[in-house]
C-alpha positions in Angstrom: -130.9 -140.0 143.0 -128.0 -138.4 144.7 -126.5 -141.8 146.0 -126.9 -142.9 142.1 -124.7 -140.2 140.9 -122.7 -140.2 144.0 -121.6 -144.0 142.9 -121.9 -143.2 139.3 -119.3 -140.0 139.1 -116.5 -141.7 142.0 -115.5 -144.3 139.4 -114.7 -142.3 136.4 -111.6 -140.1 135.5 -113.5 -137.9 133.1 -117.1 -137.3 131.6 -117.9 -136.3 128.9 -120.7 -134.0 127.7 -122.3 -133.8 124.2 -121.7 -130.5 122.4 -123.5 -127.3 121.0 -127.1 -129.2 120.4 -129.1 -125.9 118.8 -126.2 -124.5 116.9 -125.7 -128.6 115.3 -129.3 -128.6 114.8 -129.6 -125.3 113.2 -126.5 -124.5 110.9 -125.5 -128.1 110.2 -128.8 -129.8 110.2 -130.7 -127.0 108.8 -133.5 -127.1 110.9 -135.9 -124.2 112.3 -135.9 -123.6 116.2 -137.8 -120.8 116.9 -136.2 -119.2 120.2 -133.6 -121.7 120.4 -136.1 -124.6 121.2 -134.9 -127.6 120.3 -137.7 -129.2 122.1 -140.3 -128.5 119.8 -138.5 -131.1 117.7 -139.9 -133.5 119.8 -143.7 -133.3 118.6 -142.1 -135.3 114.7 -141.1 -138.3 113.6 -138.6 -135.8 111.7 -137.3 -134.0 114.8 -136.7 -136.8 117.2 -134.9 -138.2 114.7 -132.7 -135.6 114.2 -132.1 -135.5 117.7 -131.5 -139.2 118.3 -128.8 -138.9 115.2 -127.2 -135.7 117.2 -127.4 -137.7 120.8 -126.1 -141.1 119.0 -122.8 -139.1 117.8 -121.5 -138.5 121.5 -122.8 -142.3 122.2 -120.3 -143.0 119.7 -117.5 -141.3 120.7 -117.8 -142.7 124.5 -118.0 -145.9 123.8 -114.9 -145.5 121.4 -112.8 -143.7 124.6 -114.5 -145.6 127.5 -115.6 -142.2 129.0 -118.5 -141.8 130.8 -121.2 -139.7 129.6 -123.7 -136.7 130.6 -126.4 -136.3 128.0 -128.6 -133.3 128.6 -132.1 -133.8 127.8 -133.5 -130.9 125.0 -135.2 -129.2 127.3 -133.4 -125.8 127.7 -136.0 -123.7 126.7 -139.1 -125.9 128.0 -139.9 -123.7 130.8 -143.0 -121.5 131.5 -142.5 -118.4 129.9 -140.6 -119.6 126.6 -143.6 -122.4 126.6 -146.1 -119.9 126.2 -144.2 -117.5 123.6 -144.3 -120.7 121.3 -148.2 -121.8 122.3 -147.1 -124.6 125.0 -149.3 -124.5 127.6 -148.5 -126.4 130.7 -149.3 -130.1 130.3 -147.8 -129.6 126.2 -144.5 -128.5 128.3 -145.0 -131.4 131.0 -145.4 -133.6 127.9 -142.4 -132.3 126.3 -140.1 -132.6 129.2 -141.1 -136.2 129.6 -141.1 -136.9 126.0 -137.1 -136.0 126.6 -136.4 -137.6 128.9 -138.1 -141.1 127.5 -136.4 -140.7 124.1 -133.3 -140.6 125.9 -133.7 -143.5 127.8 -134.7 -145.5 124.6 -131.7 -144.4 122.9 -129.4 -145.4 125.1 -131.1 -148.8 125.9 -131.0 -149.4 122.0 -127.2 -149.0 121.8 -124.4 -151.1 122.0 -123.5 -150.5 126.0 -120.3 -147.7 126.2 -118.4 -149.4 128.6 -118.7 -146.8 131.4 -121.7 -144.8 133.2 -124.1 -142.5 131.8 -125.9 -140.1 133.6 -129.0 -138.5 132.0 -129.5 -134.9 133.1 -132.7 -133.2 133.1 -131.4 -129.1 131.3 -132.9 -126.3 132.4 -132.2 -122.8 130.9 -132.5 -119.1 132.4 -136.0 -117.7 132.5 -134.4 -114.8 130.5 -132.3 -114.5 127.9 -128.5 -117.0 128.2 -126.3 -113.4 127.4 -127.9 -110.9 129.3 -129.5 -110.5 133.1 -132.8 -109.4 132.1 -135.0 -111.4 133.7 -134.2 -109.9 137.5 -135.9 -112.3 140.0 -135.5 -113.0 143.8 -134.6 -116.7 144.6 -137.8 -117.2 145.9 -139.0 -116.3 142.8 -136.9 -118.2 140.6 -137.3 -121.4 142.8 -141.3 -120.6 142.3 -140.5 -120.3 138.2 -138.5 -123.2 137.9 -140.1 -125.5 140.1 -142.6 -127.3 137.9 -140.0 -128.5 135.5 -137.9 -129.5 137.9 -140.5 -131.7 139.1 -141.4 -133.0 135.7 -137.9 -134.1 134.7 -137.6 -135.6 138.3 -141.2 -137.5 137.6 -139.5 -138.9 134.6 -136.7 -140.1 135.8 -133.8 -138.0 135.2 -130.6 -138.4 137.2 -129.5 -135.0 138.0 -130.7 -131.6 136.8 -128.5 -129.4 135.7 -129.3 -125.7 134.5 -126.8 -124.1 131.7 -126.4 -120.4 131.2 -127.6 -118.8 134.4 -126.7 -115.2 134.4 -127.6 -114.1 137.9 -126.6 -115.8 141.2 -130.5 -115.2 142.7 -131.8 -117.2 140.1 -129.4 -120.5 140.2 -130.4 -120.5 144.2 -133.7 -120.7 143.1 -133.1 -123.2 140.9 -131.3 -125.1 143.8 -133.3 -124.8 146.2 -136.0 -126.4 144.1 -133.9 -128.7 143.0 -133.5 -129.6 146.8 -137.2 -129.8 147.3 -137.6 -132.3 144.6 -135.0 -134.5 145.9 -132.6 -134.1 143.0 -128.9 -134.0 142.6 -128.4 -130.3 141.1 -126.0 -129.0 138.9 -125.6 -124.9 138.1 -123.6 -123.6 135.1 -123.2 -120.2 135.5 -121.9 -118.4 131.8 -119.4 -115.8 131.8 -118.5 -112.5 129.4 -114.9 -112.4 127.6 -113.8 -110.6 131.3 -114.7 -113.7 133.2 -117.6 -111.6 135.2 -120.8 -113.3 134.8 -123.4 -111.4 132.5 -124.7 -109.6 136.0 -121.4 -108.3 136.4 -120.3 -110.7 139.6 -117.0 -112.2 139.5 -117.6 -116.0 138.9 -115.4 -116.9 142.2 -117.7 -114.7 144.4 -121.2 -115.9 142.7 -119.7 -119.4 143.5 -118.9 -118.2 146.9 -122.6 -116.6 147.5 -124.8 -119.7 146.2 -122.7 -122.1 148.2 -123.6 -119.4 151.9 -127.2 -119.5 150.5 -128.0 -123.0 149.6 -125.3 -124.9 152.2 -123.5 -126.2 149.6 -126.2 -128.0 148.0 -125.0 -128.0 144.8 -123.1 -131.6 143.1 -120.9 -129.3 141.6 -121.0 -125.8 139.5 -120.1 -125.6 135.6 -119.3 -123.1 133.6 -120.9 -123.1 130.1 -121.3 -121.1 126.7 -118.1 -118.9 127.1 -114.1 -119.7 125.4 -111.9 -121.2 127.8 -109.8 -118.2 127.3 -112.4 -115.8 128.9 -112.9 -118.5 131.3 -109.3 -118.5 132.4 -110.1 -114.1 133.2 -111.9 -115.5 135.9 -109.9 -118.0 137.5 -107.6 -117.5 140.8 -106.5 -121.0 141.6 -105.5 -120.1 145.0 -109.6 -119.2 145.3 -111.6 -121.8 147.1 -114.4 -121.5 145.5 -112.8 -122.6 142.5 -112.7 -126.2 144.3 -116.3 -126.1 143.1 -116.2 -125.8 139.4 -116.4 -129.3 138.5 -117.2 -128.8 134.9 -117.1 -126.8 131.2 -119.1 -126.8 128.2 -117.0 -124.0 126.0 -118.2 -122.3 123.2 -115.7 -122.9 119.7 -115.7 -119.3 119.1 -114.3 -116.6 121.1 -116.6 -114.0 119.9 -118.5 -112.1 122.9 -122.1 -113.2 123.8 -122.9 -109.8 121.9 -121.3 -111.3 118.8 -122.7 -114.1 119.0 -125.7 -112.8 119.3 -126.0 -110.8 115.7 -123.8 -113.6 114.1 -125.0 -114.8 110.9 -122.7 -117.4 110.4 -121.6 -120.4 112.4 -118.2 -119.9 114.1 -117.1 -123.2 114.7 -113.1 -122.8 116.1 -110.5 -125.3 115.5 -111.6 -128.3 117.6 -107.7 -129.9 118.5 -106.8 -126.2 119.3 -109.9 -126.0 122.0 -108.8 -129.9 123.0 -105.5 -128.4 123.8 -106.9 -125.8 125.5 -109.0 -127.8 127.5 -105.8 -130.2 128.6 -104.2 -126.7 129.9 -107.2 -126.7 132.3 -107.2 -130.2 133.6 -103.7 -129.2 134.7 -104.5 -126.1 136.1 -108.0 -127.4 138.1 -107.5 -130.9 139.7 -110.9 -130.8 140.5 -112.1 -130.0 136.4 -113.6 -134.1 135.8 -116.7 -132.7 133.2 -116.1 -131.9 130.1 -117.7 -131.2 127.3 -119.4 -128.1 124.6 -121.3 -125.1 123.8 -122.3 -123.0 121.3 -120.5 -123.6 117.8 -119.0 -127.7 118.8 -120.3 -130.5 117.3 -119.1 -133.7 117.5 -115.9 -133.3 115.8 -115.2 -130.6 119.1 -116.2 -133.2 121.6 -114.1 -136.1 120.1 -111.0 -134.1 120.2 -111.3 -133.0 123.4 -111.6 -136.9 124.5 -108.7 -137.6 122.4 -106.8 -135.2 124.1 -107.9 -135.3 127.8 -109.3 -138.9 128.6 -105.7 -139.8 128.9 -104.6 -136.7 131.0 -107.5 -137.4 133.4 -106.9 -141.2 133.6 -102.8 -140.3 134.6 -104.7 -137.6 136.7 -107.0 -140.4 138.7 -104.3 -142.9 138.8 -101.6 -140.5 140.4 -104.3 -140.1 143.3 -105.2 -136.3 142.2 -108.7 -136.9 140.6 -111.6 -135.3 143.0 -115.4 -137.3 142.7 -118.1 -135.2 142.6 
């Protein structure tokens, strides 16, 4: 698989992710996920429905920009412990994370071809809760936690795993290093509070820094996910070399904190050509930025922009000899 992706990601100026799939499903399609588990949607004719509508959208809109694509499987919450809180036990969540991974592939077989690459990526989520560090583990715990679905996105097929919203640097070395042990190309997203720390309190430069020592660089690339680009831009030091690392974002519309969020009642959902334009800022600022795409609060209006706006940056970018492969 990493060859695949290897080949895949060299020939493309920018990718493009889909947007903020539980916020979509809940406030715009009105639908119940119980503990933000859009997987569940999976066991209906209804909810797989629903989500190939939501996953056709950001078909759409690369085909329309000839961007390549990362669609990330619904699978965020279809580990162990969140299984069992909602009465999966383990073969209903080895189902589930196949059942994913199969619609995904049907979709994409069933449409009209985008003109460029797509990558399927099997998503992972924290064991704990995305905002706050409170599921403390070692790494060798973590790579023990996350292991089985790791191995059952793999089994399907995926072509990269990534994991969104990781609070704590222990666990996304975990995840890598059973990533690793799978034979899959691994992607962490670390999420950051409006000071640019990560939720643990580590700066993002130095959590960077510590998983690359502990994992030999293992990593395709790091993300940053589920946080405004302007807390994002608290954390960055260009001059920083880990910052060569961060490959991709998935912002949040809103730049209310993770605590806000949190109680929110009501969907914030930005100014999507604002966030494009804040998004071009940082393909100036980070060469290396080639993955973009949303969070919590985007939809596909969000995503759109931010292709209308970019794709042509990143194409100049590639063509002046300054776009980085993953």
């Amino acid at each position: 698989m990493q060859s695949k992706l290897s080949t895949l990601m060299a020939g493309s100026a920018i990718w493009l992710t889909d947007g903020g799939l539980e916020t979509t499903l809940i406030f715009q399609d009105g639908l119940a996920l119980p503990d933000f588990a859009a997987f569940t949607l999976l066991r209906s004719d209804e909810g797989r429905d629903a989500l190939e509508r939501y996953y056709r959208s950001y078909l759409d809109i690369a085909r329309q920009h000839g961007a390549a694509l990362v669609l990330e499987t619904p699978t965020w919450r279809a580990s162990a412990d969140w299984g069992e809180r909602l009465g999966y036990d383990a073969a209903a969540l080895h189902d589930a994370n196949t059942a994913g991974v199969v619609m995904l592939r049907s979709l994409i077989a069933s449409e009209p071809p985008t003109g460029a690459p797509i990558v399927i990526s099997g998503n992972l989520g924290p064991r704990g809760d995305g905002y706050m560090p409170n599921a403390l583990m070692s790494a060798g715990e973590a790579e023990a936690y996350h292991a089985a679905q790791i191995q059952w996105l793999c089994d399907a097929g995926v072509d990269l795993i990534t994991a969104l919203t990781i609070t704590t640097v222990d666990e996304a070395i975990g995840i890598v290093r059973a990533a690793v042990r799978a034979g899959a190309p691994v992607v962490i997203s670390f999420t950051v509070e409006v000071d640019g720390t990560l939720p643990s309190g580590q700066r993002l430069a130095d959590a960077i820094t510590e998983l690359d020592t502990a994992t030999d660089s293992a990593a395709a690339y790091v993300m940053v996910n589920c946080t405004h680009p302007d807390h994002l831009a608290a954390a960055l030091a260009p001059s920083h070399p880990a910052l060569v690392r961060l490959r991709g974002l998935r912002a949040n519309a809103s730049r209310r904190s993770h605590a806000e969020l949190d109680e929110a009642e009501d969907l914030d959902d930005g100014d999507p050509a604002e966030l494009a334009s804040l998004y071009a800022g940082l393909l100036e600022a980070l060469p290396h930025l080639v993955v973009v795409g949303g969070c919590c609060g985007t939809d596909s209006r969000h995503i759109a922009a931010i292709a209308e706006r970019c794709a042509p940056l990143a194409r100049g970018r590639n063509a002046a000899g300054d776009h980085r492969s993953v």
